[in-house]
Structures are given as C-alpha cells and as structure tokens.
N, C-alpha and C positions, 0 to 999 in steps of 0.2 A: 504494500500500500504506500502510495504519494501520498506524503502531508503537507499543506500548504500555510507555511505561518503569516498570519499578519497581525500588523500590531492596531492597538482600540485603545484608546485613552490611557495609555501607560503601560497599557497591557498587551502579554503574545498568546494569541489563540493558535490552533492548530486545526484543520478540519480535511478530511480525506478531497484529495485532487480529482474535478469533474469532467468531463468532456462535455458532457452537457450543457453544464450551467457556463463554460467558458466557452460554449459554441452561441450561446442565449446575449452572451455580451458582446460578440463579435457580429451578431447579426442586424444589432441596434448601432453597429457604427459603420452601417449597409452594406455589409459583405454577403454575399450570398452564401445560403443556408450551406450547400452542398460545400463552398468553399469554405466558410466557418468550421465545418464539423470534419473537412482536411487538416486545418491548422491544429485543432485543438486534438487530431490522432497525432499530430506530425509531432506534438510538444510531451502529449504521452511517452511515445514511442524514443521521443532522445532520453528524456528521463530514465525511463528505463534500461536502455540500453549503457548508460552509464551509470545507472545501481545507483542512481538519486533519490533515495527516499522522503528527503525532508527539504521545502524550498520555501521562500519568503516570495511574496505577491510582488514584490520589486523585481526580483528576477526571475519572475513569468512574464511581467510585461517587455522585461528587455527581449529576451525571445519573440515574443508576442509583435512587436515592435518590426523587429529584424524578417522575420517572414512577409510582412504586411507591406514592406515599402516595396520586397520583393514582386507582390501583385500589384500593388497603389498605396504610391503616395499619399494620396487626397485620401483614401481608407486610414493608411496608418495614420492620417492627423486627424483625422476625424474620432480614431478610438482614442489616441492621447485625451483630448478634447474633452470627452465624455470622461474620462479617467479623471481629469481634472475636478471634474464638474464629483461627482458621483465620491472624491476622498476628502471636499471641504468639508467641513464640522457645522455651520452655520445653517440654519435653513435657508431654503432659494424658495424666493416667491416670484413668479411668474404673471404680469398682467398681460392682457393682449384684447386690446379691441377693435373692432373693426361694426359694421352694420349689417344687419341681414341679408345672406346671402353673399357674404365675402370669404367665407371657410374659417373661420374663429375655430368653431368647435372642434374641427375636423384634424386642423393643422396643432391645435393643443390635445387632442389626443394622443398623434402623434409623436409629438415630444415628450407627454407625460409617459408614455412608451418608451421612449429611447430613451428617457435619463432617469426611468423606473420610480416616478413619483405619482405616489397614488392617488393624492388628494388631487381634485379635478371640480370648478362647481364654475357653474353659468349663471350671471349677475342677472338673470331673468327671474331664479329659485330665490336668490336675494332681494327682489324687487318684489316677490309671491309670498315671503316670510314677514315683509315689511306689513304690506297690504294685510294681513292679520291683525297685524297689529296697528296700525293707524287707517282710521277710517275713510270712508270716500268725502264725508265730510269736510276733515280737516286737514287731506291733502288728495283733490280729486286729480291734481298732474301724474298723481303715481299710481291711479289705476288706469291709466291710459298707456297704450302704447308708446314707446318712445317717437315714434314721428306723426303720434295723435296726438303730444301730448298737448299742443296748442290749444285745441278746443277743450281742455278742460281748464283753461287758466282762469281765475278769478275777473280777473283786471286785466285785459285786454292791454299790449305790448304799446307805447308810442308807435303811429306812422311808420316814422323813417327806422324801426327797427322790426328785424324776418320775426313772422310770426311764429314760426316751426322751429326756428333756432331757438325763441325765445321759450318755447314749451319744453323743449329737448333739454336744453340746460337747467330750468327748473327741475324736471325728471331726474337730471342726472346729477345735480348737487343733492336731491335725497336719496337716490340710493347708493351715491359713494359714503355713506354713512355707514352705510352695513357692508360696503365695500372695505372697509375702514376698519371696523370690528373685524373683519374677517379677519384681515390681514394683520393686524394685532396678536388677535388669539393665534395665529400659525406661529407666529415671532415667538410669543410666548412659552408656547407647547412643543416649539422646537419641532414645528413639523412643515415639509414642504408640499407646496399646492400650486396650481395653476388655477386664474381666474379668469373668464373669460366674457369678453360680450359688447355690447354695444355701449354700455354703460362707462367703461375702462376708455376713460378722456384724459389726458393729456391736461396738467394745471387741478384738476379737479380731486386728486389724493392729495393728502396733506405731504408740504414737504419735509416735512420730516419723517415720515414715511418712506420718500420717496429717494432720498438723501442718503440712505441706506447700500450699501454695496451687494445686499442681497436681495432686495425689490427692483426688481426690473422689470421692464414695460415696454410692449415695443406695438404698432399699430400697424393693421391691413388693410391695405387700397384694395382698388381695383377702376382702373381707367374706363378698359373697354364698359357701354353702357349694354351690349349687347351679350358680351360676356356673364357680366352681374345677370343678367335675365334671364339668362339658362342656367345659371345656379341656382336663381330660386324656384324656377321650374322642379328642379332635381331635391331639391331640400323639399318640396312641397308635396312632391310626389313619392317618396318613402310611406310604405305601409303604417309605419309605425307612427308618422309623425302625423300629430294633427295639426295642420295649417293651411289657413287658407288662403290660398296662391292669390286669387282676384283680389284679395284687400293689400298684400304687397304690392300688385301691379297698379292698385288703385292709389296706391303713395308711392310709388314710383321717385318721382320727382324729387318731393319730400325725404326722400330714403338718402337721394344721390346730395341733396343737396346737407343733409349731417355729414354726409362720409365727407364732404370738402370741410368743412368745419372740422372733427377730426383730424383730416389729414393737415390743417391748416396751424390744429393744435399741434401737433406733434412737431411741425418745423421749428412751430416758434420755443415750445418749451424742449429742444434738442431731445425729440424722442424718436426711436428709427421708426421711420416709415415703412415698411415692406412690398413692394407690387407684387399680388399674392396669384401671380398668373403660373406657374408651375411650384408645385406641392413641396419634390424635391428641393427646389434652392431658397424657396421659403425657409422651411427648417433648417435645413444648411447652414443660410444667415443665420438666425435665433439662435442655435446651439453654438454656433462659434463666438456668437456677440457675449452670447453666455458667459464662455469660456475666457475671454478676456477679460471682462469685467469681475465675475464672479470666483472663475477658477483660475486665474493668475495663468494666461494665458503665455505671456511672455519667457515665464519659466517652466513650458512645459516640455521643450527639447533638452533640458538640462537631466531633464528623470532619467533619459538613457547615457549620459554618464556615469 
C-alpha cells in the first residue's frame, strides 16, 4: 500500500494513495477522463516500481506536474491553479451576476464543480426568504421581479431618470441585505459558497465586504441581442423549470437595458466583466482571476521547485 502524507494545521495525516480520486482532480483541470485515469496508473505504476511506499502530496504534484506539461501546458497551469485555489485556508466566496438568461447559474455550477465547493445559492431563494418575511406592504419592489420592479414603486422616479433602473436598484439594495448576511455567515463559519444572480451589482455589497481578498465578484454580459434570446428560449424550455418565456420576451428590453447598467457597474467599480459567449473561457477566466487574487497566483511555479 501507497500512503500519501499531507500536512492540516500543524499536523501529518496519512491516507492510502487513489487513482481514483486523483483521476477526479485531474479531470476538473479539463483533462480528459481516459487521459486522467492514464496519469494517475502512470504515477501508480512509478511508485511502485520503485518500492515507494510512503509520499507527501508535494511530491505527487511535482510528478503530476511533469506528465501534464508533457500533454498541455495550459492543463498543467490550469491544475496548479486549482491547487492553489483548493490549499488556501480562508474561505472563497464567489459572487457572479449577470441577468436572465446570461448563464449565471450554469457557469457557477460549473466552477463550484471544479474547485469542489458545495455551497451554491441563487439571490432569487434570497429575495423568496426575504418576501416571508417582509411584507408586500412594506416593500412591494421586492415582490416584483427585478425588471418589474418599477411598477411597484411607491413614488414614481423624476422625468429625467429610467424608470426600470430606478425599480431595479430599489430591488437590489434590498436584497443585497440578505446578500450580505449570507456572505457574512460563510466568512464566519469558514465555509465557501458561490452566489449567484441578477441581484450581485457591482457598488451595491458593502465595501468592506468586498475589500476582502477572499470575496470576489466578477459579472456576465452578453452583447449578441439575438444570442441572449435563444438562451432564454433554452432556460424556459427545460422540463423542470417553470418559467415563463412570453413574460421575459415581454421585458425584453427592460432585461437588456439592466445588463448595461450592470455591465456599466462593473467598469466603473473595477469588477471583471466577462463576455459569456463560450462556457469554456468563461470559466477559464474566473478560475484563473481566482487564482491570482485569491490563490497567490504569482507563486505558483515556485511549488515545483
């Protein structure tokens, strides 16, 4: 039996060496399955033949490393990357917003995928907890949809300012409330999460919140108007989802006209923009933007000396 040490807050543990669960790690830093479950016989198979019973997780990866630039490069920074990410100690909080029908959900699936964090919630379930508890009375913008939320405002906006901006932002300074709590309680509990949704604005989380090297936030366009309209076609038409298509197409407008707002926010307050037209280099960005800010991205060719 291969044991494989690593160290945990002071401490060396020991746990029998898998092919498995190191074919499971390699295949989250896009390496194809069959080609993952090559590498991880290929590191077997040396160990063994050199009567290596006992190894430290540092010196799997330098192996690990050495194979992978053999296939790709762009793989082998991709797994460092995720290495990085995956040995800080801090929680990583994740925001990502974008508007309906931009792949919010899809594309933080995918990353809570890849960088194995479980916690995952849509500021719509935050905006549905709220509504329980504060009534339509004493805040009718927030049982509105966010690009309805105009026609529920009190006091109608001055003239010269957008009426749907001006419902939108009302919406969305009260459910960054609970956007707030959330992201508190995770800091707290030392737990990481991705949040997600049309509500995650740019200016609208507290800075010091946001000030944080482990809250990160990054937003998702989408230019094409054509595009955007076959994705909500596609969102609307899953079995499972109940939505209904004609009331998106019928805010239309209104929908395009947050996402510039949004994407408007994001320049000004230096948050990344994304153009979220292919899924791959979406996440590619995000994990590596990750990786820099969060996982000390600079040093992380030094691991393999």
């Amino acid at each position: 039996m291969i044991l494989v040490q690593r160290g945990l807050k002071g401490k060396v543990y020991a746990e029998p060496f898998s092919k498995g669960i190191l074919s499971r790690t390699l295949i989250r830093a896009e390496l194809d399955p069959s080609k993952a479950y090559e590498i991880a016989n290929k590191i077997e198979s040396d160990l063994m033949e050199k009567s290596i019973s006992s190894i430290t997780t540092d010196d799997i990866v330098k192996r690990i490393v050495n194979l992978l630039e053999q296939e790709d490069p762009l793989i082998a920074e991709n797994y460092l990357n995720w290495r990085k990410i995956r040995k800080t100690d801090a929680p990583l909080i994740i925001l990502i917003g974008g508007v309906s029908g931009i792949g919010t959900s899809s594309i933080s699936y995918e990353i809570s995928r890849k960088l194995g964090i479980k916690g995952m919630m849509n500021t719509d379930m935050i905006r549905e907890v709220m509504r329980k508890i504060v009534s339509k009375e004493l805040s009718p913008v927030l049982h509105e949809s966010s690009f309805m939320a105009h026609e529920a405002l009190r006091v109608a906006p001055p003239p010269e300012f957008d009426h749907v901006l001006a419902g939108f932002k009302d919406h969305v300074t009260t459910v960054s409330v609970g956007v707030e709590a959330v992201i508190e309680r995770a800091l707290t509990e030392g737990i990481s999460i991705i949040i997600e949704g049309v509500h995650i604005v740019p200016g609208f989380i507290r800075k010091d919140l946001m000030e944080k090297d482990n809250v990160l936030m990054f937003v998702l366009s989408l230019e094409d108007e054509e595009m955007h309209k076959s994705r909500l076609y596609s969102r609307c038409s899953d079995g499972w989802a109940h939505r209904s298509l004609q009331k998106y197409l019928d805010n239309f407008e209104a929908i395009r006209k947050i996402q510039k707002y949004i994407k408007d926010q994001g320049n000004k307050e230096r948050v990344p923009v994304v153009e979220n037209i292919d899924r791959i280099t979406t996440i590619d960005f995000i994990i590596n933007s990750i990786a820099e800010t969060y996982g000390g991205l600079n040093n992380v060719r030094k691991d393999k000396s």
